[in-house]
DRENDO-800550 format. One record per residue (C-alpha): x, y, z; residue number from 1; chain; residue in one letter. Coordinates in steps of 0.001 Angstrom, whole numbers. Layout:
BEGIN
- X	Y	Z	NUM	A	a
...
REM end
This chain:
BEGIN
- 7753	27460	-2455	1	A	x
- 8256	28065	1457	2	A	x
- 8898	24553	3001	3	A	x
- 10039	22670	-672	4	A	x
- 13116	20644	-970	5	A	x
- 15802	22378	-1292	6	A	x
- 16124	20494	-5116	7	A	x
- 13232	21350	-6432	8	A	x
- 12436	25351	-6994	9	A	x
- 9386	26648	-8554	10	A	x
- 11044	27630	-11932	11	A	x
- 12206	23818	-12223	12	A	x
- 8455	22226	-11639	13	A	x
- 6935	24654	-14083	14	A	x
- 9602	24031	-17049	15	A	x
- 9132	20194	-16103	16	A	x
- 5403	20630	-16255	17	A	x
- 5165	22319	-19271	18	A	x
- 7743	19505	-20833	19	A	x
- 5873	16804	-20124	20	A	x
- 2653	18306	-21213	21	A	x
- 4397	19054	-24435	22	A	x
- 5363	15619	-25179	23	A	x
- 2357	14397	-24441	24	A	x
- 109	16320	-27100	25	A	x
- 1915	15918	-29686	26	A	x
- -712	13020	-30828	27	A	x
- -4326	12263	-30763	28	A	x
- -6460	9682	-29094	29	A	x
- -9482	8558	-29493	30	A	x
- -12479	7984	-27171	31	A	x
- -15513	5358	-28240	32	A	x
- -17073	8493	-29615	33	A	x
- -14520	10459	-31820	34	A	x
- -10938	11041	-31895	35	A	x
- -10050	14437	-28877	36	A	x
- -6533	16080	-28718	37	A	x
- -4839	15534	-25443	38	A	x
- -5724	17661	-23123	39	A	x
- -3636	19134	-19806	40	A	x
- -6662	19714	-17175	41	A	x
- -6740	23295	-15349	42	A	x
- -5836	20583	-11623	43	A	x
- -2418	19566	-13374	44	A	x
- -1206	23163	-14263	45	A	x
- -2504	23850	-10367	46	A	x
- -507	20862	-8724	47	A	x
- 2728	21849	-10483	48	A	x
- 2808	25582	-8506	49	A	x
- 1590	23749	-4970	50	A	x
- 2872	20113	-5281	51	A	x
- 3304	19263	-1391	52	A	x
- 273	21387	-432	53	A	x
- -2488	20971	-3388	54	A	x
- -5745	20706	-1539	55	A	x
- -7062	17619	-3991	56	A	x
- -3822	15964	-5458	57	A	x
- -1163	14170	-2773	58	A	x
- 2595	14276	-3626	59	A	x
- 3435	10929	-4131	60	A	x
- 6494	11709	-6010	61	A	x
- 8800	9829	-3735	62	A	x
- 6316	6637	-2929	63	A	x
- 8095	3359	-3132	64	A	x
- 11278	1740	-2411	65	A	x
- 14232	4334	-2380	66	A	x
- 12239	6890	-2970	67	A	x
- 10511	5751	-6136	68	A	x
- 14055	4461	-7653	69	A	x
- 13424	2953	-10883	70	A	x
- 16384	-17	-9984	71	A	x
- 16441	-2396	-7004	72	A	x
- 19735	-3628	-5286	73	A	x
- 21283	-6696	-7008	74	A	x
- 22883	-8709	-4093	75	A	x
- 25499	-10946	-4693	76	A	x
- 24339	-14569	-4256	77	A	x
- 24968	-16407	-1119	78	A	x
- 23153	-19679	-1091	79	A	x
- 21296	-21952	-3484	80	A	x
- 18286	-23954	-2143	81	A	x
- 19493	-27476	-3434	82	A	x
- 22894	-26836	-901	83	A	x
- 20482	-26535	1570	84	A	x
- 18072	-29985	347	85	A	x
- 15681	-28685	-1413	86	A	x
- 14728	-31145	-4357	87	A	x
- 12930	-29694	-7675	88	A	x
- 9975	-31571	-9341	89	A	x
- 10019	-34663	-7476	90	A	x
- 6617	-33650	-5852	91	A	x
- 6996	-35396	-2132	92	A	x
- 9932	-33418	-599	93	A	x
- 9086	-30376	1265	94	A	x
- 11424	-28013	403	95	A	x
- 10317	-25162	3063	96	A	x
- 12751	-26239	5464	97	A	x
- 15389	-25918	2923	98	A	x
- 14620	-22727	1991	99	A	x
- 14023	-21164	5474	100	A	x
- 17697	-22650	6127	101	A	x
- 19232	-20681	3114	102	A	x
- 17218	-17698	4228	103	A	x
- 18167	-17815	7805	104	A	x
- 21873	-18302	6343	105	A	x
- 22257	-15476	4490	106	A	x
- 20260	-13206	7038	107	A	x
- 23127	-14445	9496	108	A	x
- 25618	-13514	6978	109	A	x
- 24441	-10176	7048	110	A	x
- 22442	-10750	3977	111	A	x
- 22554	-11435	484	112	A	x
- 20469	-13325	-2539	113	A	x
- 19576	-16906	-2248	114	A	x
- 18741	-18545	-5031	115	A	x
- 15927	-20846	-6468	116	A	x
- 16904	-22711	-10442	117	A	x
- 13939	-23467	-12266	118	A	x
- 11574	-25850	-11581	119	A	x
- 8863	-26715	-8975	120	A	x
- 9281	-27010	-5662	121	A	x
- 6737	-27756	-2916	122	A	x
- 6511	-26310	511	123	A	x
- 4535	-27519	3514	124	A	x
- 5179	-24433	5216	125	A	x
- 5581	-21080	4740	126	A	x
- 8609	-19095	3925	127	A	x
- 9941	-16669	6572	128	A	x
- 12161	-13511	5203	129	A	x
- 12716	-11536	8604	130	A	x
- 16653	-10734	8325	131	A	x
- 17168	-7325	6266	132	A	x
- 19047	-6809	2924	133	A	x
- 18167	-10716	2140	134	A	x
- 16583	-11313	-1468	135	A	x
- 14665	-14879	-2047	136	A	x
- 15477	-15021	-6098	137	A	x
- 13964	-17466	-8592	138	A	x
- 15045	-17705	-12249	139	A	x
- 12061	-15743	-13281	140	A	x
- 8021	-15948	-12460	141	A	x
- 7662	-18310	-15441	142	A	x
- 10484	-20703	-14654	143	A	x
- 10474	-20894	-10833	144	A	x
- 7128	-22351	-8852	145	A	x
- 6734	-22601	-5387	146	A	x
- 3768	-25174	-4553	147	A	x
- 2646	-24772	-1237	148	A	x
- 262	-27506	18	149	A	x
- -1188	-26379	3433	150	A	x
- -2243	-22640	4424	151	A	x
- -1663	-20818	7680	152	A	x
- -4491	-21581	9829	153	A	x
- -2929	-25282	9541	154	A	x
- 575	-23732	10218	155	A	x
- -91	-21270	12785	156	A	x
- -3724	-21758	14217	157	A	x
- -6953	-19960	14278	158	A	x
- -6500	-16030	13603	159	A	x
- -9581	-14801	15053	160	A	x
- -10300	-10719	14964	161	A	x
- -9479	-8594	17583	162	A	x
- -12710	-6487	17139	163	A	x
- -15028	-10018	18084	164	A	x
- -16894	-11785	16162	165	A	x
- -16328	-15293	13952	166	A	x
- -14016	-13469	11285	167	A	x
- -10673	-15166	10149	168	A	x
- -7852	-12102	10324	169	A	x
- -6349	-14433	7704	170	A	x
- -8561	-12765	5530	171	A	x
- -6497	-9705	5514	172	A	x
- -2931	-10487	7259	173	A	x
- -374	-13076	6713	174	A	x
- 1223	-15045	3764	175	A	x
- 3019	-17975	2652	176	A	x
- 6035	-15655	1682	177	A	x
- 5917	-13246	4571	178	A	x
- 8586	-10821	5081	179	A	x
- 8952	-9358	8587	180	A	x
- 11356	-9106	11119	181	A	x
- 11959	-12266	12762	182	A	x
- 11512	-10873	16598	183	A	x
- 8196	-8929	15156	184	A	x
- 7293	-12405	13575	185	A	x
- 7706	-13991	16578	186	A	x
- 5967	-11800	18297	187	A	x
- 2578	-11696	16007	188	A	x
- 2618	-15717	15866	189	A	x
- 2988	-16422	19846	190	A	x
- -59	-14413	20141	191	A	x
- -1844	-15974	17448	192	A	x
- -1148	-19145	19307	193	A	x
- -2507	-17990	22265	194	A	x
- -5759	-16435	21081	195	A	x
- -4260	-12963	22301	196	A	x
- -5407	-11316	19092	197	A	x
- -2557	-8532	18847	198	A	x
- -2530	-5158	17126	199	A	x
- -449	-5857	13944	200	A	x
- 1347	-2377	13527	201	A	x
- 4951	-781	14467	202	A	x
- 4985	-695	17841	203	A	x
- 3571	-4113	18919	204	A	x
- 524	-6221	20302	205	A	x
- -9	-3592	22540	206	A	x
- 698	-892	20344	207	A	x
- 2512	734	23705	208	A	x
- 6068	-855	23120	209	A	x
- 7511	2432	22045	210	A	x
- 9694	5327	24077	211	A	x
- 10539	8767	22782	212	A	x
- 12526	10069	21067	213	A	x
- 11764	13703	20997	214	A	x
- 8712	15864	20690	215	A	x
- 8262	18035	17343	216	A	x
- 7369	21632	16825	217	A	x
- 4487	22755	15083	218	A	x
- 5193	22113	11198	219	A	x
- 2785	22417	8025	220	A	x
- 2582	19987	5751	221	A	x
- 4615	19421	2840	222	A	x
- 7737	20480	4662	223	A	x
- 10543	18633	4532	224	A	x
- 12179	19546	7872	225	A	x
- 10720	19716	11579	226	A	x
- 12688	21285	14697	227	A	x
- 12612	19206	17335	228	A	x
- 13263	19802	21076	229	A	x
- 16162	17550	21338	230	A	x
- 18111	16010	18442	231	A	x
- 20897	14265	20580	232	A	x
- 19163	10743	19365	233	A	x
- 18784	11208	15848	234	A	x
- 21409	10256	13352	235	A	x
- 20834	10591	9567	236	A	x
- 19911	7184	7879	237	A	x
- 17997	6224	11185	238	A	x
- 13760	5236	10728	239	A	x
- 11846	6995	13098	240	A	x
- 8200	7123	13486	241	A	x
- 6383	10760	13033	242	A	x
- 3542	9842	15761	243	A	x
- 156	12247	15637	244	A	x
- -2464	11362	18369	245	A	x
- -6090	12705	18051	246	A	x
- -7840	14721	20695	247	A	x
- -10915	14799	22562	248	A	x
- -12766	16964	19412	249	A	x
- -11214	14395	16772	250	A	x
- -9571	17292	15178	251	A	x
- -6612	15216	14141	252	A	x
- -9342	12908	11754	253	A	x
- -11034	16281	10641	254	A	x
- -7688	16852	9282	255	A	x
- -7283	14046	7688	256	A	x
- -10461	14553	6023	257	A	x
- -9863	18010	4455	258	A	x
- -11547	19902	7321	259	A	x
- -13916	22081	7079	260	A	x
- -18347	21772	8352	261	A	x
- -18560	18108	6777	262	A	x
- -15311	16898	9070	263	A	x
- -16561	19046	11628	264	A	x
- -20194	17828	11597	265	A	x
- -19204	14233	11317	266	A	x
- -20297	12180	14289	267	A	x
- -16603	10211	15363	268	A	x
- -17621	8901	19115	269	A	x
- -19083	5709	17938	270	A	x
- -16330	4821	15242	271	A	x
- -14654	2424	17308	272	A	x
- -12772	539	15118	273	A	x
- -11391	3757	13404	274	A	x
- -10431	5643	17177	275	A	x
- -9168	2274	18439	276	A	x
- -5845	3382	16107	277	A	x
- -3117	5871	17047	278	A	x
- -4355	6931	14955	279	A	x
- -1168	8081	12863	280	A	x
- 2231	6613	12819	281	A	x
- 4561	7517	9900	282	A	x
- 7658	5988	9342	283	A	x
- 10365	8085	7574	284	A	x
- 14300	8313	7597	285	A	x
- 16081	11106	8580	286	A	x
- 17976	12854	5408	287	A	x
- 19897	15257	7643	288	A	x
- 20316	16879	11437	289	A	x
- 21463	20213	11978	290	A	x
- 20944	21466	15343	291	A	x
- 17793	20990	16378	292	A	x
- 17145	20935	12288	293	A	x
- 15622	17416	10998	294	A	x
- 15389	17226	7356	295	A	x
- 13144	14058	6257	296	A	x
- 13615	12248	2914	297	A	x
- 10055	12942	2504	298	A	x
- 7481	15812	3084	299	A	x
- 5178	16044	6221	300	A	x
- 2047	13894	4993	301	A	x
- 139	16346	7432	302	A	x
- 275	19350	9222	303	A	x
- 1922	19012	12955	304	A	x
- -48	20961	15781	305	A	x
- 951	20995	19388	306	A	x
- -2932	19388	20408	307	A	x
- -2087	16119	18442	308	A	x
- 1057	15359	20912	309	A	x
- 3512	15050	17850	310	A	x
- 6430	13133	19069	311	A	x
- 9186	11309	17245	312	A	x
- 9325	7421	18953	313	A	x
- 11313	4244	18444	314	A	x
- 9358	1463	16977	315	A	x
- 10172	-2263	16656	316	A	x
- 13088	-3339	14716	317	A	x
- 12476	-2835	10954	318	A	x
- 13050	-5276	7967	319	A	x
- 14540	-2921	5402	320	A	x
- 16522	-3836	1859	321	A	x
- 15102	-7406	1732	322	A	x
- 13047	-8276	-1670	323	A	x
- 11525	-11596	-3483	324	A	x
- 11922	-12033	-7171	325	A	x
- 11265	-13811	-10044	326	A	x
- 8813	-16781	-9181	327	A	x
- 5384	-17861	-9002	328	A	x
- 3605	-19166	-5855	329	A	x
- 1111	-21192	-6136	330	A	x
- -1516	-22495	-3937	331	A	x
- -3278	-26250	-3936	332	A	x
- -6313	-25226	-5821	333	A	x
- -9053	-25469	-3216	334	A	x
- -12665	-23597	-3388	335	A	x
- -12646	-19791	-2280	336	A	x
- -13521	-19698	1131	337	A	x
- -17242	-18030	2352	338	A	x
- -16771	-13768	3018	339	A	x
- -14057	-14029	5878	340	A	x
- -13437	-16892	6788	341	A	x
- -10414	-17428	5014	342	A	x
- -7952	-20305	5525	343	A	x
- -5106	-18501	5078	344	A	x
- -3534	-19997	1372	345	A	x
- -2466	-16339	1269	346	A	x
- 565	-14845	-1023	347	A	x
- 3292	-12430	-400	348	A	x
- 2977	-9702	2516	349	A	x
- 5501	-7435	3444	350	A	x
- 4699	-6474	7158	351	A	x
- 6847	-3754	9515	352	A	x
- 9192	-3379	6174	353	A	x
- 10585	-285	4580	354	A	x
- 12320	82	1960	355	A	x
- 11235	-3145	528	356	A	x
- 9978	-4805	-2483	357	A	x
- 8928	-7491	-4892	358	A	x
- 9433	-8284	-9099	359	A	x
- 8161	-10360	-11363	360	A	x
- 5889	-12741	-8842	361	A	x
- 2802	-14319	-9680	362	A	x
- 238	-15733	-7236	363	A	x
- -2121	-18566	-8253	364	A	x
- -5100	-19897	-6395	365	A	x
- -4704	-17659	-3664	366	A	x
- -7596	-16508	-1050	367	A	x
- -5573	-13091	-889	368	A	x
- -2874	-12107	-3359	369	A	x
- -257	-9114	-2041	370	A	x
- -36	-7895	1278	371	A	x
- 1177	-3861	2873	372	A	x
- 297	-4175	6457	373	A	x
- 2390	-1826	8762	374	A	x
- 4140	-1393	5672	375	A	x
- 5900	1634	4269	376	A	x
- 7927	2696	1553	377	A	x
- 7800	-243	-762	378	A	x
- 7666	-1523	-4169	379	A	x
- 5525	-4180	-5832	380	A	x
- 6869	-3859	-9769	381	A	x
- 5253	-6585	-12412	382	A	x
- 3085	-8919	-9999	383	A	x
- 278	-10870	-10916	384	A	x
- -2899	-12384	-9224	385	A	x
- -4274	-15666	-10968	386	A	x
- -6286	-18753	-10709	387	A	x
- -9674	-19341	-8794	388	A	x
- -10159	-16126	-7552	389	A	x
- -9085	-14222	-4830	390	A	x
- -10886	-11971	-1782	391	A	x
- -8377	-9664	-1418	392	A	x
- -6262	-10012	-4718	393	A	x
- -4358	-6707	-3101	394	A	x
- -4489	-5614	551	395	A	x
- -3234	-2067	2011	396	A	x
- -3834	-1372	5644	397	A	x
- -2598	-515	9393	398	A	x
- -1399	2072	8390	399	A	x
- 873	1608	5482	400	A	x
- 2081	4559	3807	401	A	x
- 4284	5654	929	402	A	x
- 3949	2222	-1316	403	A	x
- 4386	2073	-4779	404	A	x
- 2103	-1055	-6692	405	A	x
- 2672	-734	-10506	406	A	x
- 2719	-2640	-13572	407	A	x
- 118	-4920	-12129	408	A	x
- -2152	-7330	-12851	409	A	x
- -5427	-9002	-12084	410	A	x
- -6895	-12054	-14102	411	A	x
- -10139	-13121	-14869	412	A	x
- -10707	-16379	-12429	413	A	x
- -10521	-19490	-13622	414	A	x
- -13621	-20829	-11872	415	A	x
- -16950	-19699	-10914	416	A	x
- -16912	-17673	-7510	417	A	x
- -18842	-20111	-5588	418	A	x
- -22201	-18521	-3469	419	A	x
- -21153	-16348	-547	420	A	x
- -17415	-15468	-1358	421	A	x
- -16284	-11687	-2116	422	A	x
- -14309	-10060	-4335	423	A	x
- -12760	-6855	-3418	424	A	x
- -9293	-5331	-5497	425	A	x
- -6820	-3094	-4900	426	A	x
- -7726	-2536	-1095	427	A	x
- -6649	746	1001	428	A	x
- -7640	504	4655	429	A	x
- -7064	1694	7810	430	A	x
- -4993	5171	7943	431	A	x
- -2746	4331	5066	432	A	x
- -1852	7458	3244	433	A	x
- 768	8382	-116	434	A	x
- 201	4948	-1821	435	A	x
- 44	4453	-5353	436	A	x
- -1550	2247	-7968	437	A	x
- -83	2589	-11065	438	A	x
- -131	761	-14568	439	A	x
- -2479	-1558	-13763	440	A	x
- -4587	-4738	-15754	441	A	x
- -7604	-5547	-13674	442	A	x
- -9993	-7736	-15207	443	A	x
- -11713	-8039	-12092	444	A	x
- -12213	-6144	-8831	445	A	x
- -12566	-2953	-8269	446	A	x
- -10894	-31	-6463	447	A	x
- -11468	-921	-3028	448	A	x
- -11863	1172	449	449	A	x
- -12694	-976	3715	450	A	x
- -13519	2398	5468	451	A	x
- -10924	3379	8298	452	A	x
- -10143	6770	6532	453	A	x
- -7550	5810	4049	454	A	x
- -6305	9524	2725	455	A	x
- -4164	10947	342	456	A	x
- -3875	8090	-2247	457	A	x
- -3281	8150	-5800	458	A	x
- -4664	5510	-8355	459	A	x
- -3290	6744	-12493	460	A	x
- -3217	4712	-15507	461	A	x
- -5559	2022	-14992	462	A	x
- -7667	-229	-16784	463	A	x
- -10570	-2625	-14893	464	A	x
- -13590	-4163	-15413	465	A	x
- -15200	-3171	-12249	466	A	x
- -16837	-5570	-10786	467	A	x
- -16179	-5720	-7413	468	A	x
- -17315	-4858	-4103	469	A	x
- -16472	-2537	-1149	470	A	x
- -16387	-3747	2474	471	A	x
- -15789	-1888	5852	472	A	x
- -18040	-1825	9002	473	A	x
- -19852	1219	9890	474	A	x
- -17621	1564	13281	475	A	x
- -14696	1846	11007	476	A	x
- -15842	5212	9669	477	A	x
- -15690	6932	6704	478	A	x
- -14430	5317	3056	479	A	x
- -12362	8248	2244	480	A	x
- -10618	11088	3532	481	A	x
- -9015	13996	1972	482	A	x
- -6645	13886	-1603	483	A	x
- -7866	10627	-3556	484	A	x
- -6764	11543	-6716	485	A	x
- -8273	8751	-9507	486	A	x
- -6319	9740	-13029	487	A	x
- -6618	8391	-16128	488	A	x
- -8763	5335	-15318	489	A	x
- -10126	3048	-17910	490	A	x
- -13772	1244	-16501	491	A	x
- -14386	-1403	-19554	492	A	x
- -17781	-2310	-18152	493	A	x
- -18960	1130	-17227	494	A	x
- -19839	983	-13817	495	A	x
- -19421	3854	-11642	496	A	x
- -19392	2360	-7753	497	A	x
- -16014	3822	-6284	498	A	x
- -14651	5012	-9639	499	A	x
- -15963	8585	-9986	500	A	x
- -15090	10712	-6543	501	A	x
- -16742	14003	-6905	502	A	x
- -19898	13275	-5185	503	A	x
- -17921	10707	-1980	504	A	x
- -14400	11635	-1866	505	A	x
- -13736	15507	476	506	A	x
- -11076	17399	-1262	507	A	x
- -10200	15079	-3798	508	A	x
- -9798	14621	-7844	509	A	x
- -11473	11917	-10618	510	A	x
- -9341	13227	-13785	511	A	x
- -9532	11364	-17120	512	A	x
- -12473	9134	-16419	513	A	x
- -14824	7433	-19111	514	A	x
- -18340	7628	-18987	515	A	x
- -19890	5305	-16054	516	A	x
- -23135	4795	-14814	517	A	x
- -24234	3754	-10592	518	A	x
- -25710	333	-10432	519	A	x
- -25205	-2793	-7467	520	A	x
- -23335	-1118	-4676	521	A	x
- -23912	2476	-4661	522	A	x
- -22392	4787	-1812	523	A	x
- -23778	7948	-466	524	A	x
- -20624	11006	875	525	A	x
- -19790	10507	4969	526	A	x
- -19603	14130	4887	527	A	x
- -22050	16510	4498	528	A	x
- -22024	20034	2446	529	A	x
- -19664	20719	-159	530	A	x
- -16937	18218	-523	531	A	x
- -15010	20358	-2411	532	A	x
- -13954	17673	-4778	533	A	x
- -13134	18434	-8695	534	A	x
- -13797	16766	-11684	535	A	x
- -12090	17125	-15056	536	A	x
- -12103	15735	-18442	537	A	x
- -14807	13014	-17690	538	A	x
- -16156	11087	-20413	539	A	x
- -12727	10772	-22052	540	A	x
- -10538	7766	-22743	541	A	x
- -6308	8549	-22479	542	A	x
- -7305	11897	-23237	543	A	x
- -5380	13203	-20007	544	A	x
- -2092	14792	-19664	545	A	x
- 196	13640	-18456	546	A	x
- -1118	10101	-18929	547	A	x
- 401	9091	-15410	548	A	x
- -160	11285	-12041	549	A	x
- 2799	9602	-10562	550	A	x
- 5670	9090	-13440	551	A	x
- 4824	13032	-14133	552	A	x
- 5253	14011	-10223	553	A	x
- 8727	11668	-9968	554	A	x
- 9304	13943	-13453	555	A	x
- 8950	17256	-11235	556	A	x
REM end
């Protein structure tokens, strides 16, 4: 295994492997055709002997909060709203303030659960978590409402988009539940306020506000420890960010992309948007330091080369352990805005947090529903989009890696979308690598790329009427990079735009897919040549096994 973690041998994957395989045939399904035995595809039996190094299937194995862990912390409970005057059901008092108190409170306290009983409770502003280890806790998603009358370009100001243009960046960043360190929440908002449009990411508006730490030795990926020139600074525990910066012949993005004559023939100069990011900064925690020795709690996403500068840095101050559970927010009902120009009646997004997450939530009438940006290492678990319709039910981008969404859902709207407003999905974006989709109920949307070479991400065990739309300008570059993996994916209406990756993802795998056919948007490969990306079992229905790329790779 060269470079594995030192807990998982060879021997182990394979009998694990062969296990779950085992299970899994033991019955039949049935496709719209006939009934077909399960089947384990040729790309599974591959992944098992290579897992941090396939060349079409990412290890997402640890994505998520703590490392995938199936439990989240229960923190004892420090402060109930109503101690803090917020009223339920009486449908004048704005509880916000009340709630921002409690918050603030427990954050002070060094953290801790506050509490919202049942009922309804309106806010007039939104609802700040940016003190770590602090939970915001209803009495359950159908018991617990938060109404919130007014959306942020009323509470904050115009967000206009730092690449020009009329666009609202409330069409992709900011909620009415945002969780983010306070100073980094400060930071964002005074900018907002002054029309400085800022970069939204780890290390500031500038994106310059970092030092470092030490500069890394050449390293492959999939290795779970890096020597490092100087180790004095790093203490196990500790987040650092892995920081990669492309040179003059882009070979950093060819990388990304599987590399190769399509990478290398790929025209990158006038990508602005894309080169205007790092463009890769990986947050991870350090497992263990032994000399000059640093063992990471998760493999290198990519391969570390002296020409790409890679350098361990500080970054700003991260929100980590903090969580929202168990409520629904919901959102005046209003008409969904024309294509960005959102208002900003946005729900929950988790920005410059690790090792964060959020159960049992449901978001009603919102213009975008969940938020990763800058985000890494979380966990959305049983979440739920509803109402009029949404642009962005789910948004995942500048850079976020290493997220776990599962168990979610999607409804149908509730209204007509009126003329000129877009519907996207489950949006990747922007550099973000190792997240997961997973056990999913989309009965609308579809799964969505906005360009910016989003790599190594893993959508399993999904159901969706796909009937949604891409976005992404051309300067953004290409839809995909290297290891999409789409497996076992249910499309109820049969349409193939951004389902089926063999002929636009590089080095990638659609396993488990039934039968779809192109029609509306149809997208023609960035790269040229042989893209090197396989295709298994299509035409099937739950005919896969394992039935879930990401519950069998935390199996492994």
């Amino acid at each position: 295994m060269g470079n594995g973690h030192p807990g998982l041998t060879r021997r182990g994957l394979l009998s694990s492997a062969t296990a779950v395989a085992a299970v899994a045939v033991t019955g039949t399904t049935a496709t719209a055709a006939a009934p077909r035995r399960a089947e384990v595809p040729a790309l599974w039996t591959e992944f098992t002997r290579t897992p941090f190094t396939h060349p079409q299937i990412p290890y997402v194995g640890r994505s998520g909060r703590g490392g995938g862990a199936a439990r989240f912390p229960r923190r004892p409970v420090v402060a109930d709203i109503r101690d803090h005057g917020a009223v339920a059901d009486d449908g004048t008092t704005d509880c916000a303030p009340a709630i921002n108190r409690a918050i603030a409170a427990a954050g002070r306290a060094g953290g801790g659960t506050v509490f919202i009983p049942p009922g309804t409770f309106r806010i007039d502003d939104l609802i700040r978590i940016g003190h770590s280890n602090v939970v915001l806790r209803g009495a359950g998603s159908d018991r617990t409402k938060l109404y919130a009358t007014k959306n942020l370009t009323e509470l904050i100001g115009v967000y206009g988009s730092r690449y020009g243009g009329d666009k609202s960046s409330w069409s992709w960043a900011g909620g009415l539940i945002w969780l983010c360190p306070a100073d980094r929440f400060a930071t964002l908002t005074t900018a907002i306020r002054a029309k400085a449009w800022p970069f939204e990411g780890w290390t500031g508006n500038r994106r310059e506000e970092w030092e470092t730490l030490t500069t890394v030795e050449p390293a492959r990926q999939g290795s779970w420890t890096v020597t490092v020139t100087d180790a004095s600074g790093l203490r196990p525990g500790a987040l650092v960010l892995l920081r990669l910066a492309d040179d003059a012949g882009h070979t950093l993005l060819e990388h990304m992309s599987g590399g190769g004559p399509g990478p290398e023939a790929y025209y990158w100069d006038d990508k602005t948007k894309l080169t205007s990011y790092v463009p890769y900064e990986w947050p991870v925690r350090i497992a263990h330091v032994r000399g000059r020795k640093v063992t990471l709690e998760r493999p290198l996403p990519l391969d570390v080369r002296p020409e790409w500068d890679p350098r361990l840095t500080t970054h700003v101050p991260e929100l980590t352990g903090s969580g929202v559970e168990g409520l629904t927010l919901e959102a005046v009902e209003t008409p969904q805005s024309p294509h960005l120009l959102d208002k900003g009646y946005n729900g929950v997004v988790f920005q410059c947090a690790y090792d964060c997450w959020a159960d049992d939530i449901v978001v009603r009438h919102v213009d975008n529903g969940f938020g990763l940006v800058a985000a890494s290492a979380c966990t959305l678990r049983r979440t739920t989009v509803a109402g009029r319709g949404s642009h962005h039910p789910y948004f995942c981008r500048e850079g976020s890696h290493d997220n776990l969404v599962e168990d979610f859902t999607i409804e149908q709207r509730t209204v007509p979308a009126p003329a000129g407003t877009q519907l996207h999905g489950i949006n990747v974006e922007g550099l973000s690598s190792y997240n997961v989709w997973s056990r999913g109920d989309m009965r609308m949307g579809t799964f969505d790329s906005h360009r910016g070479l989003p790599f190594a991400n893993v959508r399993t065990d999904i159901t969706v009427n796909n009937n949604g739309r891409h976005g992404g300008d051309a300067s953004a570059g290409p839809l995909f990079g290297a290891r999409f993996t789409h497996w076992n994916i249910r499309v109820t209406n049969g349409r193939a735009g951004l389902m089926k990756l063999d002929g636009l993802a590089p080095y990638s795998a659609t396993v488990g897919l039934n039968e779809v056919t192109e029609s509306d948007q149809i997208d023609l490969p960035d790269f040229p040549g042989d893209l090197h990306s396989r295709l298994e079992l299509y035409g099937t229905t739950d005919v896969v096994r394992p039935r879930n790329l990401y519950e069998a790779q935390r199996e492994l």
